[in-house]
N, CA, C and O of each residue as an XYZ file, in Angstrom:
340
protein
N       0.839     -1.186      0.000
C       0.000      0.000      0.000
C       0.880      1.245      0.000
O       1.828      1.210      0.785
N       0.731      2.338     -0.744
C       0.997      3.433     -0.681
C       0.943      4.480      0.181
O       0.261      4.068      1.120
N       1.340      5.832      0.444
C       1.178      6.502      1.570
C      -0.492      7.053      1.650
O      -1.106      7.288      2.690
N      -0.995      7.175      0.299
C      -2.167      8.005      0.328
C      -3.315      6.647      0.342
O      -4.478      7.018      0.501
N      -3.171      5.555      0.236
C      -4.219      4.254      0.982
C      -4.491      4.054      2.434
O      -5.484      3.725      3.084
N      -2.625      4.533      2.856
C      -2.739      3.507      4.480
C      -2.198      5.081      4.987
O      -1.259      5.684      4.469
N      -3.047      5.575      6.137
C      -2.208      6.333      6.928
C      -2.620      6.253      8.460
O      -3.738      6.368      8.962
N      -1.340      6.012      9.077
C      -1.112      5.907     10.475
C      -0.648      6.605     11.383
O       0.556      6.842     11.474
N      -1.707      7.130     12.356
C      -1.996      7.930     13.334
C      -1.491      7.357     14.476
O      -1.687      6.171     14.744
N      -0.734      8.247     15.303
C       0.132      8.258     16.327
C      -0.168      9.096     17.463
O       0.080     10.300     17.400
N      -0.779      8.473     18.705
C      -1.057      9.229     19.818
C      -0.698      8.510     20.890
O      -1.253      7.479     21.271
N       0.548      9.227     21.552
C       1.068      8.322     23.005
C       1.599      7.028     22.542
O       2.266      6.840     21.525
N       1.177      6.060     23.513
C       1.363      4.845     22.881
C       0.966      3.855     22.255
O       1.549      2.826     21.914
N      -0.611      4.395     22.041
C      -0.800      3.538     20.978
C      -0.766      4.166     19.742
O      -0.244      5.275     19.633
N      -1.427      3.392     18.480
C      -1.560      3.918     17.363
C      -2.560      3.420     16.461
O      -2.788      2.211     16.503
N      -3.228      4.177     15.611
C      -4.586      3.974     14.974
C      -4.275      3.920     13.322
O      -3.709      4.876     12.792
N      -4.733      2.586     12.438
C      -4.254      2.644     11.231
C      -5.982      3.125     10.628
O      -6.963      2.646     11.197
N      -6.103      3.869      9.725
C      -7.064      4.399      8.961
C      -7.454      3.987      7.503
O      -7.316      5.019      6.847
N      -7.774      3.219      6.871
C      -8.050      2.960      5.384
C      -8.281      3.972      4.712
O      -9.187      4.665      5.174
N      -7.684      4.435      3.539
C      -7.810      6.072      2.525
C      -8.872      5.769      2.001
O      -8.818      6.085      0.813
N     -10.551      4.973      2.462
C     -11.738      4.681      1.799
C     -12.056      5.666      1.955
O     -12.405      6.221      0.912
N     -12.157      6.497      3.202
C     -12.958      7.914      3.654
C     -12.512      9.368      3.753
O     -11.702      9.851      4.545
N     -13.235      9.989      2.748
C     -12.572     11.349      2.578
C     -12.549     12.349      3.535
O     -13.552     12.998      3.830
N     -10.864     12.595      4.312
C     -11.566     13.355      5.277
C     -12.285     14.739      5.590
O     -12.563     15.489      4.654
N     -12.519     15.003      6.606
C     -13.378     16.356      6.709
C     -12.454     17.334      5.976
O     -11.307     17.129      5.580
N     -13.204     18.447      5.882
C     -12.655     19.927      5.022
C     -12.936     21.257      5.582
O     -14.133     21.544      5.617
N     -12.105     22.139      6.031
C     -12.515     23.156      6.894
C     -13.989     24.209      6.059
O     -13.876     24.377      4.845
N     -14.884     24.653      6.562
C     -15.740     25.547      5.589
C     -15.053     26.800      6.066
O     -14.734     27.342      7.124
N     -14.973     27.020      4.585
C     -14.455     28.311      3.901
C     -15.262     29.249      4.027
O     -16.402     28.802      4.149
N     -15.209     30.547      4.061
C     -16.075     31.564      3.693
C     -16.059     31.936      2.544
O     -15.056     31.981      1.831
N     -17.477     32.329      2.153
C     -17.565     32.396      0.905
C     -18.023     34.191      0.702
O     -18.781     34.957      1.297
N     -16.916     34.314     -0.695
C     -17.203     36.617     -0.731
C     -17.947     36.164     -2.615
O     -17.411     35.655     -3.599
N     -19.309     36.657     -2.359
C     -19.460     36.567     -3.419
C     -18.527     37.251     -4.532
O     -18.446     36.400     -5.418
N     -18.090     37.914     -4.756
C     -17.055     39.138     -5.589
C     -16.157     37.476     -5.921
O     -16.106     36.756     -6.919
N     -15.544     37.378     -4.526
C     -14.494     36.269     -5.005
C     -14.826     34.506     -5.815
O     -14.077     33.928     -6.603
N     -16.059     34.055     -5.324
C     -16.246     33.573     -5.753
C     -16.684     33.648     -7.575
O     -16.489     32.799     -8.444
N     -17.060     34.446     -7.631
C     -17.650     34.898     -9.415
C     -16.631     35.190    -10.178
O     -16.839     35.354    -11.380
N     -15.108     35.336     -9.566
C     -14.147     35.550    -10.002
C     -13.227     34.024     -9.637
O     -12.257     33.532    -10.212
N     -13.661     33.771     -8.973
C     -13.024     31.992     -9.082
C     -11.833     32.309     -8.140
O     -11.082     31.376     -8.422
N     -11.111     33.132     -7.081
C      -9.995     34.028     -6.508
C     -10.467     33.303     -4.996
O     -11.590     32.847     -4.783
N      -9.126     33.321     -3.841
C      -9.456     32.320     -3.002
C      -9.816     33.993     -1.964
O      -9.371     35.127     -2.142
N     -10.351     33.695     -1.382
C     -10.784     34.748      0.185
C      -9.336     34.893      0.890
O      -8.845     33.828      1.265
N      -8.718     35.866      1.080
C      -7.774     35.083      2.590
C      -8.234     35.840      3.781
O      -7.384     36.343      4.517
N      -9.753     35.993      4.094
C     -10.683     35.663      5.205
C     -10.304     36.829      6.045
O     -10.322     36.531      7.239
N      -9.952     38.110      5.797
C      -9.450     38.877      6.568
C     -10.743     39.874      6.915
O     -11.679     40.089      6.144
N     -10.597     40.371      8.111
C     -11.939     40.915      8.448
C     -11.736     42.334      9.061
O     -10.680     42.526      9.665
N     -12.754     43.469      8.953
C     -13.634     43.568      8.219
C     -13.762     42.939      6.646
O     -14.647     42.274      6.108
N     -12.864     43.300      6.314
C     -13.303     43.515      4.522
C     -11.763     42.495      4.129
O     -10.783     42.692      4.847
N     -11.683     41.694      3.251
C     -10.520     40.536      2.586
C      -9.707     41.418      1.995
O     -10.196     42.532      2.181
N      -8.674     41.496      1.352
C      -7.451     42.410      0.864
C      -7.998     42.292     -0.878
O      -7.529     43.121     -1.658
N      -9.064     41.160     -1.448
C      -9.690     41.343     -2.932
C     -10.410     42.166     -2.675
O     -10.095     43.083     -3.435
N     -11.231     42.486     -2.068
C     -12.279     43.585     -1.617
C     -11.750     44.686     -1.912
O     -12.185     45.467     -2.758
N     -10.570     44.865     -1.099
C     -10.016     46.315     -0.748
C      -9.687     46.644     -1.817
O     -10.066     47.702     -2.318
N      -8.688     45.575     -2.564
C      -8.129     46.248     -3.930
C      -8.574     46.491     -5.005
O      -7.932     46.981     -5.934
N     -10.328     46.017     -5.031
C     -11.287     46.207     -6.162
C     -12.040     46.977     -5.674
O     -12.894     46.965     -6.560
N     -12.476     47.780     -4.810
C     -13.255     48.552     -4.050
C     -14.042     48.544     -4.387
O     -14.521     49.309     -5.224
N     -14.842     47.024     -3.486
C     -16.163     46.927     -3.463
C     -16.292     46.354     -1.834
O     -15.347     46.222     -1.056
N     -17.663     46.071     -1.573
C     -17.896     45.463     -0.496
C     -18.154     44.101      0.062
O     -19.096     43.353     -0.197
N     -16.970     43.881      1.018
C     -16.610     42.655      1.297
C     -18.059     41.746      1.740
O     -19.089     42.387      1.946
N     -18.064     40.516      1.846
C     -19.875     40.155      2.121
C     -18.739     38.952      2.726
O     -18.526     38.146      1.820
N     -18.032     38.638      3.868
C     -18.235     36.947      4.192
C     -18.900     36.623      5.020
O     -19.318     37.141      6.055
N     -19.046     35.378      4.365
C     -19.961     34.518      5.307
C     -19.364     32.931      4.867
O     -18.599     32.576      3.971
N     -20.062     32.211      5.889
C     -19.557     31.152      5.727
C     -20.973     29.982      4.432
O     -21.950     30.500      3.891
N     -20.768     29.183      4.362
C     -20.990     28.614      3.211
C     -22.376     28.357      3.821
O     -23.311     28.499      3.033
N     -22.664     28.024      5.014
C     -24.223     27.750      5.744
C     -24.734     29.209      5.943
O     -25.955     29.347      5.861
N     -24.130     30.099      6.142
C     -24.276     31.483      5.969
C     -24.851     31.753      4.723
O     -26.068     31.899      4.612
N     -24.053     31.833      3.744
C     -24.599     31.699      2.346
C     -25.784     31.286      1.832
O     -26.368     32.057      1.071
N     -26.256     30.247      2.084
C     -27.353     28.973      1.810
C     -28.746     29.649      2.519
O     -29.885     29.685      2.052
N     -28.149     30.269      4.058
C     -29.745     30.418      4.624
C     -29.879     31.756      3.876
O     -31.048     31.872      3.507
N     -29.217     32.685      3.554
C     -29.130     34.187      2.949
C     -30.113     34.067      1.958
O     -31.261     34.490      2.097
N     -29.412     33.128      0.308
C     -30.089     32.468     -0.528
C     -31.739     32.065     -0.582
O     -32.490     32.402     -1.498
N     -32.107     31.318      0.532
C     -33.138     30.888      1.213
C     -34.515     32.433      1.390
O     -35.655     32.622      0.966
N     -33.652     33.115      2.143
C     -34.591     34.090      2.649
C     -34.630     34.958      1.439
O     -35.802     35.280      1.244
N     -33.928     35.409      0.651
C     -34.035     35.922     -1.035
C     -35.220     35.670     -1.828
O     -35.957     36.463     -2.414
N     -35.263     34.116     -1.707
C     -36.338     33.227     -2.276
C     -37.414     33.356     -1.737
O     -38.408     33.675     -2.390
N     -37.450     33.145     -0.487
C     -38.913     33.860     -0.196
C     -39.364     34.636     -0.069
O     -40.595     34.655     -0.040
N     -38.415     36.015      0.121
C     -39.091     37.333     -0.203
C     -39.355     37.536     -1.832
O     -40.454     38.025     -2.094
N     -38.822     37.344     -2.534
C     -39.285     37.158     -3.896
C     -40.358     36.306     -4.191
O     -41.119     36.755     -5.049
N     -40.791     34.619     -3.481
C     -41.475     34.467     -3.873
C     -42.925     34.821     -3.398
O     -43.922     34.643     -4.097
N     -42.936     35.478     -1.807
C     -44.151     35.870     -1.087
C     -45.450     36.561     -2.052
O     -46.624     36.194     -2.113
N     -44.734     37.734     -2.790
C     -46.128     38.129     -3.491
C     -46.557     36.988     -4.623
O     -47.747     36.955     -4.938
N     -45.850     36.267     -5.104
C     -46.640     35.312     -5.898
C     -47.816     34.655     -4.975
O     -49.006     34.761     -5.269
N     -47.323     33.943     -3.786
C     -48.304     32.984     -3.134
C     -49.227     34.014     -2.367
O     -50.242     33.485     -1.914
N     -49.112     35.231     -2.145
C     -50.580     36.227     -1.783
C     -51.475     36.653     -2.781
O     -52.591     37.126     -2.565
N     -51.002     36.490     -3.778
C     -52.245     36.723     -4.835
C     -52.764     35.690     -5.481
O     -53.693     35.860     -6.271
């Protein structure tokens, strides 16, 4: 097996072998719309990211569940007057 199949975890004295079947977790990112539409990574700096600053516009992060409920509430204020009439 290769390094990226078998990797073995080391704590104290014992040790834990892991099978590369399971992909591991991934930190959530914040997401700047500006940066994303431009495909450009965040480097998460706050108030406002250093792409922000240097395109002078306004920084928006949030995190990716941030994003989603934002999205969400968009949708239903847009769709409210349909379902009242």
């Amino acid at each position: 097996m290769d390094q990226r199949e078998k990797i073995k975890l080391t704590s104290g004295s014992s040790s834990v072998t892991h099978s590369g079947s399971r992909k591991p977790h991934r930190k959530v990112r914040p997401v700047v719309a500006f940066a994303k539409g431009r495909k450009i990574k965040c480097d998460e700096n706050k108030p406002s990211c250093n792409n922000c600053i240097r395109h002078s516009v306004q920084c928006d992060i949030m995190t990716t569940s941030g994003a989603i409920t934002l999205l969400l509430q968009l949708l239903r204020l847009l769709l409210a007057p349909i379902v009242l009439q």
